[in-house]
C-alpha positions as CSV (number, residue, x, y, z in Angstrom):
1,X,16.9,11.3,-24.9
2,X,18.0,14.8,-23.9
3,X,17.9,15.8,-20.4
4,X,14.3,17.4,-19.0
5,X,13.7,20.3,-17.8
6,X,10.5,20.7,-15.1
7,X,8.3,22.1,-13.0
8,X,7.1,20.5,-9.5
9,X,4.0,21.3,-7.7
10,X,5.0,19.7,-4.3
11,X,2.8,19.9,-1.2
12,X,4.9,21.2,1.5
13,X,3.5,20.8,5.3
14,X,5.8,21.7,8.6
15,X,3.8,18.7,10.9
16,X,0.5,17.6,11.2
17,X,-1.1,20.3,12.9
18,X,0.4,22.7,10.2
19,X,-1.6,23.9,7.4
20,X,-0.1,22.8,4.1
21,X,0.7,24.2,0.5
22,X,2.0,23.3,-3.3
23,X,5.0,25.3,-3.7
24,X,6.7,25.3,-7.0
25,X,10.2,24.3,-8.1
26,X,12.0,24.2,-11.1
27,X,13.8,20.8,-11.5
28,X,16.7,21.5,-14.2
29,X,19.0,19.3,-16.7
30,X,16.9,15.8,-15.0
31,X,18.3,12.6,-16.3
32,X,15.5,10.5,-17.7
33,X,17.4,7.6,-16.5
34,X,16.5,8.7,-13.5
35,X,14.3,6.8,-11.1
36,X,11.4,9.9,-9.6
37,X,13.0,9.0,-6.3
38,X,16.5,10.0,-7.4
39,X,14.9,13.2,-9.4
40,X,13.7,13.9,-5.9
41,X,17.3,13.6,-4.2
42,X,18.7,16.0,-6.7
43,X,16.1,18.8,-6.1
44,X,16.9,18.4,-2.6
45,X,20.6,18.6,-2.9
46,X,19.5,21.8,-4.8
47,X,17.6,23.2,-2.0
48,X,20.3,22.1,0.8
49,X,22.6,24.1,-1.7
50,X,20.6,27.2,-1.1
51,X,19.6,27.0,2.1
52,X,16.6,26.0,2.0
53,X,14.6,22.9,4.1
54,X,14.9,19.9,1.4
55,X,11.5,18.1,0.9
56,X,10.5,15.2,2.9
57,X,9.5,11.8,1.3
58,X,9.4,8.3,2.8
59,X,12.0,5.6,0.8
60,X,14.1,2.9,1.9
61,X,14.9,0.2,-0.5
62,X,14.4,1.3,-3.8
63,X,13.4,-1.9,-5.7
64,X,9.7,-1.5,-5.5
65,X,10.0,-4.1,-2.0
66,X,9.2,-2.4,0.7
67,X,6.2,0.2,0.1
68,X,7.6,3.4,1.7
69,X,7.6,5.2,-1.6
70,X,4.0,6.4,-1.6
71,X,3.3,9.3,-3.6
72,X,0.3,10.8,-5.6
73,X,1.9,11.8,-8.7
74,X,-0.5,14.1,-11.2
75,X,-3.5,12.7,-8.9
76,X,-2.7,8.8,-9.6
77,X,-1.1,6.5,-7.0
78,X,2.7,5.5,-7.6
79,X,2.1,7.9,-11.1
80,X,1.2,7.1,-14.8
81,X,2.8,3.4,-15.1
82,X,0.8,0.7,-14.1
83,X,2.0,-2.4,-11.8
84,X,4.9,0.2,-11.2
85,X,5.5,1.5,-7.5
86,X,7.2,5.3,-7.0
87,X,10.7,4.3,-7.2
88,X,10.5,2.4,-10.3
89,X,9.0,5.2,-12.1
90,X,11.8,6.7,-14.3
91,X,11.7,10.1,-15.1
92,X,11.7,9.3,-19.2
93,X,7.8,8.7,-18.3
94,X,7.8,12.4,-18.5
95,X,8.5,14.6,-21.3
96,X,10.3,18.1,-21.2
97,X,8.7,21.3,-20.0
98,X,5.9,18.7,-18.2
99,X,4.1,20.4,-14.8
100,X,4.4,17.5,-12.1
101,X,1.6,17.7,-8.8
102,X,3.3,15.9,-6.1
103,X,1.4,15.0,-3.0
104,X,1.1,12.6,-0.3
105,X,-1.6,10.2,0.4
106,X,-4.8,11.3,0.8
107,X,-7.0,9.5,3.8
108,X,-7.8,9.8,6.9
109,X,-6.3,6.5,8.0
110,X,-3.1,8.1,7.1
111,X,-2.4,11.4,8.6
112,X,0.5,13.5,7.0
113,X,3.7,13.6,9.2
114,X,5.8,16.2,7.0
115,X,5.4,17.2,3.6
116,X,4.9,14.1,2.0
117,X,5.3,11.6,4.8
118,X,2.1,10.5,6.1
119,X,1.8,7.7,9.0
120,X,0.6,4.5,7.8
121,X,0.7,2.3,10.6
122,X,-2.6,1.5,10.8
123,X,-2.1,-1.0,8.1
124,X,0.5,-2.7,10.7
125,X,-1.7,-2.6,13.4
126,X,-4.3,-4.5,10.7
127,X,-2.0,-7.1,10.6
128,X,-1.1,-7.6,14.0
129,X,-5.0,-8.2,14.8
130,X,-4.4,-11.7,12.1
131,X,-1.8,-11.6,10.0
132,X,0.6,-14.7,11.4
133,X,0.3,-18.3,11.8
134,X,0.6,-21.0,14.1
135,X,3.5,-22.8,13.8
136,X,4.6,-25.7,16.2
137,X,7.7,-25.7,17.8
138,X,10.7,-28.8,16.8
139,X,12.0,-29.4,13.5
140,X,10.5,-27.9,10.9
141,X,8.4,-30.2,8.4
142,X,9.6,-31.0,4.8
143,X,7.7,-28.3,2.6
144,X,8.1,-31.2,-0.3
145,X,5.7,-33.4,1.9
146,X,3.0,-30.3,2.2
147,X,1.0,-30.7,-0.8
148,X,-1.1,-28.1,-2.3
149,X,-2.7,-27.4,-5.6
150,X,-0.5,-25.4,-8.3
151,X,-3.6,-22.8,-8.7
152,X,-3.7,-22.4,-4.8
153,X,-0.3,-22.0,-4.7
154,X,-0.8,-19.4,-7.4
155,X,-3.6,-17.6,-5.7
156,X,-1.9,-17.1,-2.6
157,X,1.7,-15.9,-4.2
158,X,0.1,-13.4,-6.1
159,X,-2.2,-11.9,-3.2
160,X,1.2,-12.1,-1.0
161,X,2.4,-9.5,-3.1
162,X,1.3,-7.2,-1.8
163,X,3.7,-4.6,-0.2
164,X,1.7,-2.3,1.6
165,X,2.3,0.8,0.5
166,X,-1.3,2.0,0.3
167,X,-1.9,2.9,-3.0
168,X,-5.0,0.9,-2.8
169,X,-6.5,3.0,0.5
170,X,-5.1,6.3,-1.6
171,X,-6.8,5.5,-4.9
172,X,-10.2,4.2,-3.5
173,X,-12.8,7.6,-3.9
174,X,-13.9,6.0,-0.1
175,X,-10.4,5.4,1.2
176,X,-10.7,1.7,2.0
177,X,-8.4,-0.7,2.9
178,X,-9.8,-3.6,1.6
179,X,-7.6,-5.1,-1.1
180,X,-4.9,-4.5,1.7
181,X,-6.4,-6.2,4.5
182,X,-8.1,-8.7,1.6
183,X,-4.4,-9.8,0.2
184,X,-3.2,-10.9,3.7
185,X,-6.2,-13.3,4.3
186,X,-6.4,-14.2,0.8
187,X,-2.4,-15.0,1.0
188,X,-2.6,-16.8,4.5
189,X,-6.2,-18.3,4.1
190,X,-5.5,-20.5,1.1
191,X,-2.5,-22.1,2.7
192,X,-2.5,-25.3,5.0
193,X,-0.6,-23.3,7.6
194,X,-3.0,-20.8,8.0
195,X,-6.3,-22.3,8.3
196,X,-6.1,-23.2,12.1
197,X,-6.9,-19.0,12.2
198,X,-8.3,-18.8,9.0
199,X,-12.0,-18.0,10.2
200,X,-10.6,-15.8,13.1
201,X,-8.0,-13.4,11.1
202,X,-10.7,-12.6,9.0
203,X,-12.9,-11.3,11.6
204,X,-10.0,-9.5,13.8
205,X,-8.6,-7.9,10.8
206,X,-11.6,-6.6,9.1
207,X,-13.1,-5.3,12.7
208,X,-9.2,-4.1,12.9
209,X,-9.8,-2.2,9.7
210,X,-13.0,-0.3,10.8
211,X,-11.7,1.1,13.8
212,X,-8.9,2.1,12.2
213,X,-10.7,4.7,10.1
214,X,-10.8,3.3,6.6
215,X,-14.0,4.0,4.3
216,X,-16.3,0.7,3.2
217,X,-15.6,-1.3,0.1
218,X,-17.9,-0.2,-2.7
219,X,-16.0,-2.3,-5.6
220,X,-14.8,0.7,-7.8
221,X,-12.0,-1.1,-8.9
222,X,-9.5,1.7,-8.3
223,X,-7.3,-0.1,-5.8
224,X,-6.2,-2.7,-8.4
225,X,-5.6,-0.2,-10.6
226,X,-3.4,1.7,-8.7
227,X,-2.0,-1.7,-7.2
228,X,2.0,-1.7,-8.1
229,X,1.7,-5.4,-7.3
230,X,-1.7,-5.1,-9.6
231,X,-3.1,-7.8,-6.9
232,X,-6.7,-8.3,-8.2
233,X,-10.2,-7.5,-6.3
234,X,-11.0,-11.1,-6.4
235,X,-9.0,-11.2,-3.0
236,X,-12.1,-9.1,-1.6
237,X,-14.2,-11.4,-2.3
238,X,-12.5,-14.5,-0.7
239,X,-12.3,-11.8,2.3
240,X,-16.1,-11.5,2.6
241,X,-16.4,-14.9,2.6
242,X,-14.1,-15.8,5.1
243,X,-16.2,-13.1,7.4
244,X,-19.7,-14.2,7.0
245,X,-18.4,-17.6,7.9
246,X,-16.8,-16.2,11.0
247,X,-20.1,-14.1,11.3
248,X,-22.0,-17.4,11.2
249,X,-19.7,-19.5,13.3
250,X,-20.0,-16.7,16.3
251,X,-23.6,-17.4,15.7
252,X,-23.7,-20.9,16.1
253,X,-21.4,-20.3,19.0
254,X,-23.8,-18.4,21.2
255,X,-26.6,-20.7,20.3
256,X,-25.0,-23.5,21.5
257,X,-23.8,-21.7,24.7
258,X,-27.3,-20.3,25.7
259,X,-28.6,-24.3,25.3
């Protein structure tokens, strides 16, 4: 395959308070073994070249791992390849003379830093409220002796997956953050190790989520669509269950502490 020539629509903003705009570029003579990432660092070297402020973009290890790489690509999540995140995306996904719209997430969890860096701590701060264990101190215990069910197991590894990039919150028409939030109870909750705070992380996370901004769960289906890890919406529901038993077991709390 010959090299591609391109067009980029990319949305350029100084800082947050700065009003932002698509500004075009020509991307010339791209490899299409290429990862987008590394199409990226050659229109930058391009810019730096001539002067001109290179575009900012979160990334860090390249190998779909770590979830900094999150871009809107032609309006879908991560771009046109499904269970694929940014950085995996190689450019022979594109064809010559294509017109590429690249944007940061949208949401208002996730305010744009620069261009298209935007700040997605709040999904840290959602698992700080729940996300962890308790794990006694000594010698740790034989994981051979711990046993659990092969489709438990299962469950659990595939919601643990998740990476948290956000494609989910930036795919979801309401902007929520419940497969997210949904993937780290689902992946702790099914464990023996995490049910002394199973009925608790659910209620601290999910209140955690709320405040953080995020829209409500209306089941579109979008996030697992847009999912790199393609985690499935099933997680949500294990998530609402979890809550309306911690809703319930608040309940019978204060009735027994007003007898």
């Amino acid at each position: 395959m010959s090299a591609l020539n391109l067009t980029l629509q990319v949305w350029r903003q100084a800082g947050p308070s700065s009003p932002g705009r698509l500004v075009r570029y020509e991307a010339r003579d791209i490899s299409p073994d290429m990862s987008f990432l590394e199409m990226l660092d050659v229109v930058n070297e391009r810019l730096q070249e001539k002067g001109e402020v290179p575009i900012a973009f979160d990334h860090d290890c390249r190998e779909g791992i770590c979830g900094s790489c999150s871009l809107m690509i032609n309006g879908v999540a991560h771009g046109p390849n499904p269970g694929t995140a940014t950085c995996q995306l190689h450019m022979r996904s594109f064809r010559d003379g294509d017109e590429i719209r690249i944007e940061p997430w949208r949401a208002r969890a996730f305010p744009v830093v620069r261009d298209l860096v935007v700040d997605r701590s709040a999904l840290d701060r959602i698992i700080a409220a729940g996300g962890y264990i308790s794990a006694a101190t000594g010698g740790a215990r034989d994981a051979n002796t711990i046993l659990i069910a092969k489709d438990t197991v299962d469950t659990a590894m595939d919601a643990a997956q998740c990476i948290g990039c956000g494609a989910c919150v930036a795919a979801c028409p309401n902007a929520s953050a419940s497969l997210f939030t949904a993937a780290k109870i689902t992946h702790l909750g099914l464990l023996p190790q995490g049910q002394p705070e199973r009925i608790m992380r659910a209620r601290q996370m999910v209140r955690q989520m709320d405040l953080e901004g995020f829209g409500g769960c209306t089941l579109y289906g979008e996030c697992q669509e847009a999912c790199p890890k393609e985690i499935s919406i099933d997680t949500i529901t294990r998530m609402n269950r979890d809550f309306l038993r911690a809703g319930l077991s608040a309940g019978r709390a204060a009735v027994a502490g007003s007898d």
